[in-house]
C-alpha positions in Angstrom: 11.2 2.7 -185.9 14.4 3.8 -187.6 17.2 4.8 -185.4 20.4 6.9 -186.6 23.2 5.7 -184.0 26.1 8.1 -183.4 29.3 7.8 -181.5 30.2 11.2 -180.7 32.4 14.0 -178.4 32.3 17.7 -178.5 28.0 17.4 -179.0 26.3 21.4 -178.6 23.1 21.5 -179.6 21.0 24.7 -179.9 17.5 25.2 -179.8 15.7 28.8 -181.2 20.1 30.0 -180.8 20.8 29.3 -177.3 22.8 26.2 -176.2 20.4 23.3 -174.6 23.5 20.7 -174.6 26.7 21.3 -174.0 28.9 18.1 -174.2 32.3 19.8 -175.6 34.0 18.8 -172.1 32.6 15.1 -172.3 35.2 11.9 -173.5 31.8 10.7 -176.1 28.2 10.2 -176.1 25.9 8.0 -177.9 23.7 10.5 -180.0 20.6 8.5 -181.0 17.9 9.9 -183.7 15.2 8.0 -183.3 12.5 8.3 -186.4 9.2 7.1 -185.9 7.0 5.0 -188.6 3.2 4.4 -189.2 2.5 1.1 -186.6 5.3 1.8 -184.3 3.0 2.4 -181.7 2.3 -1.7 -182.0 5.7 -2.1 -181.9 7.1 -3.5 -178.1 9.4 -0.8 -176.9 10.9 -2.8 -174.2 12.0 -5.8 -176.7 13.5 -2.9 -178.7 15.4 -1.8 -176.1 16.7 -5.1 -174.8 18.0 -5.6 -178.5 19.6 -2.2 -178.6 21.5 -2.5 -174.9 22.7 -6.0 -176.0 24.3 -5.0 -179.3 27.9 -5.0 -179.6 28.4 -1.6 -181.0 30.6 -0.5 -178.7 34.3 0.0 -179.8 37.0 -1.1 -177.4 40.6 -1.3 -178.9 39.4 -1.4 -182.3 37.1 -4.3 -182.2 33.3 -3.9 -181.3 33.3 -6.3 -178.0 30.8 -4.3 -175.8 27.3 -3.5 -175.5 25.8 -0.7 -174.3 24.5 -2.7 -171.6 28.2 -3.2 -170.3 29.4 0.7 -170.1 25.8 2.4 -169.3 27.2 5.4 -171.4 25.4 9.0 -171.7 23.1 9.2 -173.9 21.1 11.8 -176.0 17.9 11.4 -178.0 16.7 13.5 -181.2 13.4 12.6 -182.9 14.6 12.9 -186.4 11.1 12.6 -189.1 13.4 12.8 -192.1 14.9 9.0 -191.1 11.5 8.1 -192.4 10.8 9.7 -195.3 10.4 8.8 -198.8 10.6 10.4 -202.0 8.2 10.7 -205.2 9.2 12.0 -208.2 11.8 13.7 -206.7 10.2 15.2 -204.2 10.3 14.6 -200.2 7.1 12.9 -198.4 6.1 11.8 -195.2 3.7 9.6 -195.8 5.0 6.6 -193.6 5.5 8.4 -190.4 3.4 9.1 -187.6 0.6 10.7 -186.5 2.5 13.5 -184.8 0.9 13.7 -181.2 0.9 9.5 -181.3 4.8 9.6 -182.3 5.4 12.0 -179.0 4.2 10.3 -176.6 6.3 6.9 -178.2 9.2 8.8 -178.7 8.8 10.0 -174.7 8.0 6.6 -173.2 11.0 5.4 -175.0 13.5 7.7 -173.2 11.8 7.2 -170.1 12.7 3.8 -170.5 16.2 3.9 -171.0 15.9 6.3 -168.1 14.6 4.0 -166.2 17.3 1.3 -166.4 20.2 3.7 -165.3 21.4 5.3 -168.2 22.3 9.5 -168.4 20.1 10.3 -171.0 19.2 13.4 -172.6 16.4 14.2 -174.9 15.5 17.3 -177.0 11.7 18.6 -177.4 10.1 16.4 -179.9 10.1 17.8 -183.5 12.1 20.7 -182.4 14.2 22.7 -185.2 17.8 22.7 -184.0 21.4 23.5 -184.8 23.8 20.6 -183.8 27.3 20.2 -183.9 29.3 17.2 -182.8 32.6 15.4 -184.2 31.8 12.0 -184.9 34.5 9.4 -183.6 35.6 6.5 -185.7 33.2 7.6 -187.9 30.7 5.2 -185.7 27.5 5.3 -187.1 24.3 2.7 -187.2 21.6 2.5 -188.9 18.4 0.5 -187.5 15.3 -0.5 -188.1 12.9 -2.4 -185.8 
């Protein structure tokens, strides 16, 4: 699992032209993509979890002294495929994520987990083509693997 961690305010995202988020009025979000990888599905999502919320990636007066755990913030989740692809001669492949229909019903249990312990998330349909704008704060960005 590769995740694309984003600190974020003004977030709209459209789906097919038509506005499914509208953030612009919120202070920031956490705007997660979340790419799923060949075994994931052995992978324990809970453990993940834990590890994520007890990060200290949140910024407070310039130093990175909370976890998410701490502030509960909103979150959204985006199943991004291209956070695990590869290239071969040049071109893109796919050949490390997946099966598509397995990688759903991860990528759903893992939301309804974080829903589950309290947190505002958000989620868009998995593999969904969409059109997102956001400004980035900091820039505050992560990039994980488990």
């Amino acid at each position: 699992m590769r995740l694309l961690i984003q600190k974020v305010k003004n977030l709209i995202i459209y789906q097919a032209g038509k506005v499914i988020l509208d953030f612009s009025n919120e202070e920031f979000c956490y705007l997660i993509y979340v790419g799923l990888e060949k075994n994931d599905n052995k992978k324990n999502l809970e453990e993940i979890i834990k590890s994520l919320e007890n990060l200290q990636i949140v910024d407070v007066d310039g130093k990175f002294s909370q976890t998410l755990k701490a502030i509960k913030p909103k979150i959204v989740f985006i199943s991004q495929i291209t956070l695990v692809s590869g290239f071969e001669k040049g071109r893109i492949n796919f050949n490390n994520s997946l099966d598509f229909n397995l990688a759903q019903k991860i990528f759903e249990k893992f939301v309804s987990l974080w829903q589950n312990l309290g947190y505002n998330v958000f989620r868009t349909d998995f593999g969904s083509f969409l059109e997102i704008t956001a400004t980035n704060i900091g820039p505050v960005n992560f990039c994980l693997n488990f």
